[in-house]
C-alpha positions in Angstrom: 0.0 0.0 0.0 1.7 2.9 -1.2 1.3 6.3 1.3 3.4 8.7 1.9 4.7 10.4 5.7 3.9 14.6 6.1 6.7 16.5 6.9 6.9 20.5 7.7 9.3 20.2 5.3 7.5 18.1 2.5 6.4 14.7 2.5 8.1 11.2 1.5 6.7 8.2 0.1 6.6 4.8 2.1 5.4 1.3 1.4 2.8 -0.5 3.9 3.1 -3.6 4.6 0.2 -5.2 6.1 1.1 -9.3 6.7 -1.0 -11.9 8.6 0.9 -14.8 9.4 -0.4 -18.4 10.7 2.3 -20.1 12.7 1.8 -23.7 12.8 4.0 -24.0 16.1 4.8 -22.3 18.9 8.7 -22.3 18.1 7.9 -20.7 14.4 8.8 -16.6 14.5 8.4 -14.7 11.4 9.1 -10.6 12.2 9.2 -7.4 10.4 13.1 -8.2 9.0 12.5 -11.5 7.4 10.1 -9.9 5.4 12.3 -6.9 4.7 14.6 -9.7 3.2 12.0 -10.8 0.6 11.2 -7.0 -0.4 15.2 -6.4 -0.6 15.3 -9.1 -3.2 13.5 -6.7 -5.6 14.2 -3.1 -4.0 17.6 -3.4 -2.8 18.1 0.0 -1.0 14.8 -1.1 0.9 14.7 -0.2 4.7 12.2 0.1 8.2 11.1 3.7 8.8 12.0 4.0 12.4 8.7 3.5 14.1 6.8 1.9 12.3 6.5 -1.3 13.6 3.0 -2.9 14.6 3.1 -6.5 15.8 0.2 -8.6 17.5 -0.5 -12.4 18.5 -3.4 -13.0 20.0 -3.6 -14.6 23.2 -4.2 -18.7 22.4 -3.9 -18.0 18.9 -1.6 -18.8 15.7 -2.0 -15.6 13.6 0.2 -13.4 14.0 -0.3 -9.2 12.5 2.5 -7.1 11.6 2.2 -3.7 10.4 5.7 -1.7 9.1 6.5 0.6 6.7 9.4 1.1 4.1 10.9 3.6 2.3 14.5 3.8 0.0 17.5 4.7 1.6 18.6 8.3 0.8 21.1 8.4 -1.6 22.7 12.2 -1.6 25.3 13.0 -4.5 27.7 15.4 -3.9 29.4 17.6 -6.6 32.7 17.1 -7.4 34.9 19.4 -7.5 36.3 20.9 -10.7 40.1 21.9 -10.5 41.6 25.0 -11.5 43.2 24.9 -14.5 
């Protein structure tokens, strides 16, 4: 789900990711990170907005709710500098 974080300075886009997991055992774990792996694999400068994450397991129950969201890591170029001829 594509949104995007308001800023006094301006605004950013982030990706939500909404996941509902059924663990089949209580030694199964599945958080926010593995799934950042998977999205990696196609957006590699992927990362967690600080924040962000929602988790929840239900008291006697296997389904387990994570909220997070993700943006691309800032990449700032800096000029080079010319030389004087």
């Amino acid at each position: 789900m594509p949104f995007s974080l308001q800023f006094a300075f301006g605004s950013k886009p982030v990706l939500g990711v909404l996941a509902h997991v059924h663990l089949k055992s209580k030694y199964e774990a599945l958080d926010e990170e593995h799934i950042l792996l998977r999205i990696r694999t196609f957006i590699s400068e992927a990362q967690l907005v600080k924040g962000s994450v929602y988790g929840f397991l239900a008291h006697k129950s296997n389904i387990k709710t994570l909220y997070f969201e993700v943006d691309k890591k800032a990449v700032f170029l800096l000029p080079l500098k010319r030389s004087k001829n």
